[in-house]
C-alpha positions as CSV (number, residue, x, y, z in Angstrom):
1,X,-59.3,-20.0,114.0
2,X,-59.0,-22.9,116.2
3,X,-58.6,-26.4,114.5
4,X,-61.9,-27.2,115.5
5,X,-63.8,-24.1,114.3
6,X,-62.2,-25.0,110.7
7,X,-63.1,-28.7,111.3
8,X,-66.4,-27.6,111.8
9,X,-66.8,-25.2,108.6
10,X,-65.2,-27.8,106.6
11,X,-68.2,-30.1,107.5
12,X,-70.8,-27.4,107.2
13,X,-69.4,-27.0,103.6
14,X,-69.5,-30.7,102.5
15,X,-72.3,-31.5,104.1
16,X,-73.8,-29.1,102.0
17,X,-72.0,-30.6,98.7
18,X,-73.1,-34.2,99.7
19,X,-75.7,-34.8,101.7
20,X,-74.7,-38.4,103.2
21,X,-72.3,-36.4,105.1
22,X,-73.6,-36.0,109.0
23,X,-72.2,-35.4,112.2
24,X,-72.1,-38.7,114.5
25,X,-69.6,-39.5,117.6
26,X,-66.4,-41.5,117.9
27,X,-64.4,-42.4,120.9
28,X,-66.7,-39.9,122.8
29,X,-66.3,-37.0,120.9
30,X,-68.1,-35.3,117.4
31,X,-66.9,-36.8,113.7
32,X,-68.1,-36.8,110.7
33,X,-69.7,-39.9,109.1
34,X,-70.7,-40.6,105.6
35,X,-74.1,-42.7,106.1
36,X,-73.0,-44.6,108.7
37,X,-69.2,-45.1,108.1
38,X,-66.5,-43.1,110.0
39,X,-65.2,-40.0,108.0
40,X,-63.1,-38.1,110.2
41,X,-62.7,-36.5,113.6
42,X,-60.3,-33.3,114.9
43,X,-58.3,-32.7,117.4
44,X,-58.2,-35.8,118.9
45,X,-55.3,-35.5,122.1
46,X,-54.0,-32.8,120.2
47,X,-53.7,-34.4,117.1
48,X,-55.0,-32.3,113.9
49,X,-57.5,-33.4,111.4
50,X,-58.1,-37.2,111.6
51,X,-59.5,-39.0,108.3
52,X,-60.0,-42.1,107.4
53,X,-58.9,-42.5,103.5
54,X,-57.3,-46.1,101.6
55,X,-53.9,-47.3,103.1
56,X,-51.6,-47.3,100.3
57,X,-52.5,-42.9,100.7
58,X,-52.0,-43.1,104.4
59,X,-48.8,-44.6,103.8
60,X,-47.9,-41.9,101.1
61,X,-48.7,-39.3,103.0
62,X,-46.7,-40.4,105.8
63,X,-43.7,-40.9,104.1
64,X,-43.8,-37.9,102.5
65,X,-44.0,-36.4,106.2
66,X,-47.5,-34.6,105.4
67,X,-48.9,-36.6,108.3
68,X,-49.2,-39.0,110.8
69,X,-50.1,-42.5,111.7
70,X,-53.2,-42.5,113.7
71,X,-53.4,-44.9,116.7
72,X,-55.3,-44.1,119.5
73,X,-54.1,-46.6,122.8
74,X,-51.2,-47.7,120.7
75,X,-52.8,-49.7,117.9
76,X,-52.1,-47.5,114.9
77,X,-54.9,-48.0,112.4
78,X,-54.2,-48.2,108.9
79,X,-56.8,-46.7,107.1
80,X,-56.6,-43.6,109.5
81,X,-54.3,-40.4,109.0
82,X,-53.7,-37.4,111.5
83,X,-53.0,-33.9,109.7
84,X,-51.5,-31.7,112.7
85,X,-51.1,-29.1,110.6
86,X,-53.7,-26.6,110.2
87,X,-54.4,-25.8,106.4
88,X,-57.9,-25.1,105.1
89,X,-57.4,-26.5,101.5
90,X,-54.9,-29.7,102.3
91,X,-58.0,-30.6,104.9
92,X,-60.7,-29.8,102.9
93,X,-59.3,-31.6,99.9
94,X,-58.4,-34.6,102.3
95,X,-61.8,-34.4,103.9
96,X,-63.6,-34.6,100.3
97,X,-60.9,-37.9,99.2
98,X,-62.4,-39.2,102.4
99,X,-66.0,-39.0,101.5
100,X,-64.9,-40.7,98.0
101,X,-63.3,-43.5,100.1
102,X,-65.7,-44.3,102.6
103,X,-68.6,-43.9,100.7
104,X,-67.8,-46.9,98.4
């Protein structure tokens, strides 16, 4: 399965558990929104699941090597993490602490 087919079935599913969740675009390309905030994105230049989630967790998750900063023309973005690695429950889960986030 291609990071993008997962992406995708990962959206299916919580748009299904939470309606507010809906596809929208970013930077050209599909995300995922929750109303009308940014949720996440994949595969951006090669770069795994993107989600947006607080930036004390970004941070964590960085320095505990489990992703990347995210930032697209240079500017990394603080709020934004990229998951290169390809794991159906570490995205989902991130994906769903996303949706808690944004939806605030």
């Amino acid at each position: 399965m291609t990071p993008e087919e997962l992406f995708w079935e990962l959206a299916a599913e919580l748009s299904h558990e939470d309606e507010r969740v809906v596809e929208g675009t970013i930077m050209g390309s599909r995300c995922l929104r929750v109303g009308k905030e940014f949720l996440a994105l994949v595969d951006y230049k090669g770069s795994g699941l993107v989600v947006k989630l607080p930036k004390d967790r970004v941070s964590e998750l960085v320095d505990s090597e489990k992703g990347n900063p995210f930032g697209p023309g240079g500017k990394i973005f603080k709020e934004w993490i990229s998951i290169p690695k390809q794991n159906r429950r570490q995205w989902k889960a991130l994906l769903q602490e996303g949706v808690r986030f944004v939806a605030k």
